[in-house]
N, C-alpha and C positions, 0 to 999 in steps of 0.2 A: 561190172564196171566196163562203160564200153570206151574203147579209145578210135579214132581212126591213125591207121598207121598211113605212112609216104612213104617211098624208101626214100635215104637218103644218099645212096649210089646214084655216082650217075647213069641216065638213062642207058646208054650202052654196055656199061658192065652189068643192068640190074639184066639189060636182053642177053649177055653170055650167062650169066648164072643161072637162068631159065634154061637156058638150054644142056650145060652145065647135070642141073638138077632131072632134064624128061633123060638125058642120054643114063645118068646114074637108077634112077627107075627102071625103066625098062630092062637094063643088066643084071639088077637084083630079081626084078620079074623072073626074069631066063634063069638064072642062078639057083631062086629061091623055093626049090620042089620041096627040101627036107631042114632038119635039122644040119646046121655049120660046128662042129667043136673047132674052139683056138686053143692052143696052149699060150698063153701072155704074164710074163712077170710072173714065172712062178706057179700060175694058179692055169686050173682047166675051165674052161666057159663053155657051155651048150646053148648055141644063139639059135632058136626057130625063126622061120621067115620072117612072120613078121615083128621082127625088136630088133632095133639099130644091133649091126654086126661090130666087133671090133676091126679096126681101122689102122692105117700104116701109120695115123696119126694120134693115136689112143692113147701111145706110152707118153706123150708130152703131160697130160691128164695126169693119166695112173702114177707116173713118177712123182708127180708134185704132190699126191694123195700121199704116199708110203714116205715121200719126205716129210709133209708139214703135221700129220696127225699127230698127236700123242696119247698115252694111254686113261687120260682122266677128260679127254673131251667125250662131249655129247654130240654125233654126229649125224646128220642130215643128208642122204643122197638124194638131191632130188631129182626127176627122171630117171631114174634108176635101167632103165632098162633091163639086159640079161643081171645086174645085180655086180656088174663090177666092180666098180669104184665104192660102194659097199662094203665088199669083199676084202676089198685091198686097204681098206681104214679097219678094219674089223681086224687085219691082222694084229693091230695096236691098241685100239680102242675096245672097249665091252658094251658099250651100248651107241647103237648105230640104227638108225631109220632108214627105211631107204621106200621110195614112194613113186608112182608112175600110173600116168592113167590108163594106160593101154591093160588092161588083164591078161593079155598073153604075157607080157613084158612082166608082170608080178609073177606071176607062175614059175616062169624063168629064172627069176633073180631067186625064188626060193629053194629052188631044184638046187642054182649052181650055190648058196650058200650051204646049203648041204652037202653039198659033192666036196667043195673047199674044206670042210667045216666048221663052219664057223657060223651054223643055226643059231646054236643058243645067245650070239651076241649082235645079232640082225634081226631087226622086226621088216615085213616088207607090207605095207598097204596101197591099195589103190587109192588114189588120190589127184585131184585135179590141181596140180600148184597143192597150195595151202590147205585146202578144204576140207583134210581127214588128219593135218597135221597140231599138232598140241607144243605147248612148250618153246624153249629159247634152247638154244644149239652152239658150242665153241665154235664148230665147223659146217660150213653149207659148202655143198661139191655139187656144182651144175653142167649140163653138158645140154646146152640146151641143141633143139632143133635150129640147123642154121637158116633156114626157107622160110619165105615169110607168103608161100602158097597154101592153100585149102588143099590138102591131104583126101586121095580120090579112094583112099582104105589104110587098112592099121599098116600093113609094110612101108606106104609111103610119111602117116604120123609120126615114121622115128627121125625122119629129115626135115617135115614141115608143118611149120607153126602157123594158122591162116594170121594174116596181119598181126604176125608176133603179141598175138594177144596171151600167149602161156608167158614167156619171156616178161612182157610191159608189169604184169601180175606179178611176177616172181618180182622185180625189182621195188615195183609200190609195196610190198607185204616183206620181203626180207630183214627189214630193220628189226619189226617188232619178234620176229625167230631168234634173233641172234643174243646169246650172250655180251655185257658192256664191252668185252674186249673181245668178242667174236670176230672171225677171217671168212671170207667164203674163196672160195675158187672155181673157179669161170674158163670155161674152154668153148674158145671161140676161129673162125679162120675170117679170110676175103673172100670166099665163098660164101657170105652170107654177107650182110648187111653193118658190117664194122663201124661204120659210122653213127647207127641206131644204136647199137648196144653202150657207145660209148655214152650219149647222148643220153641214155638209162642211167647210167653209172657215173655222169656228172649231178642230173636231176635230181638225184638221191643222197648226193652226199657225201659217194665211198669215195673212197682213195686208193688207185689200182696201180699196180706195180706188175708187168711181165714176165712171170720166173721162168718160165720156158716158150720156145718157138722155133719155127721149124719153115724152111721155105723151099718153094718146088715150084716148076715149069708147067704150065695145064694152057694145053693148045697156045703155043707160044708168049701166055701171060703168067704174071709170076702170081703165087699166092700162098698168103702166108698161114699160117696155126697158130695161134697163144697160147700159153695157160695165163691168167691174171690171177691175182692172190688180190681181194678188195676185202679192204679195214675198216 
């Protein structure tokens, strides 16, 4: 399905977010010789370079995961990366998916669900969006890429989606994933393209409510974090 995206920032914030995103690159370049362990919410994570690392902004997510789960949902991580937010529904839930395209990033998520423990109630597949996924789901947990750039190698695919074509998919195809009374949750900042995603999540239908956020100063402008819970 091909879409052409625009962003919908204006032109001046889409040129700080560019910039925003080369200065964030090349830090993880310099950073990223080895494997990162975090300790976050309880659990241990082993992030290799290239799989989105945990973030000052992670537990807005992770929280709203460990709040909204329960133990009879069928759950969906999708982009799963190191296998977090997986992880942290699996403390509740028994049967969890958790999916990403990148094959370092599955690797990852398998390790740290074993290291958690919590193999036996996490399947993890590669998968592009939808394409290896089966089935209707209580819960979808997204974390999508907030970049709407062509990704110049897998370190920088865990921040950019080229013309949010993973993300536009993920919202045309979620409907038919979801259980009748299925929720997803959406972690999103103003570092990415806010006004698209909402623009998604009118197009389709859902109905999004803020359960968490978080706001900070970046080179004298403000930016924000969500979590969205959409019904």
């Amino acid at each position: 399905m091909s879409h052409s995206y625009r962003p919908m920032v204006p032109p001046e914030h889409a040129k700080r977010i560019r910039g925003w995103h080369e200065r964030a690159y090349e830090e993880a370049k310099a950073e990223g010789a080895g494997d990162q362990t975090f300790a976050y919410l309880g659990r241990t994570l082993v992030v290799p370079p290239q799989v989105q690392p945990i973030t000052g902004m992670s537990h807005l997510l992770g929280e709203a995961v460990l709040a909204d789960v329960r133990a009879d949902d069928r759950v969906l991580d999708m982009g799963t990366g190191c296998g977090v937010n997986a992880i942290l529904a699996a403390s509740t839930a028994t049967r969890v998916l958790a999916v990403d395209i990148n094959p370092v990033a599955v690797a990852a998520a398998r390790r740290n669900a074993e290291l958690n423990g919590v193999a036996d109630r996490v399947e993890v597949r590669q998968s592009d969006v939808f394409t290896d996924v089966d089935g209707r789901f209580d819960l979808i947990v997204f974390d999508p890429p907030f970049r709407w750039f062509a990704p110049r190698d897998l370190l920088e695919a865990a921040t950019a989606d080229p013309d949010y074509r993973a993300m536009t998919t993920f919202f045309h195809q979620a409907r038919r994933h979801l259980t009748p009374t299925g929720r997803m949750l959406i972690f999103f900042g103003t570092s990415g393209d806010l006004p698209y995603l909402r623009h998604l999540i009118d197009q389709e239908g859902f109905t999004a409510e803020v359960i968490a956020q978080e706001e900070l100063v970046k080179d004298g402008w403000p930016v924000g974090y969500f979590t969205f819970r959409l019904t």
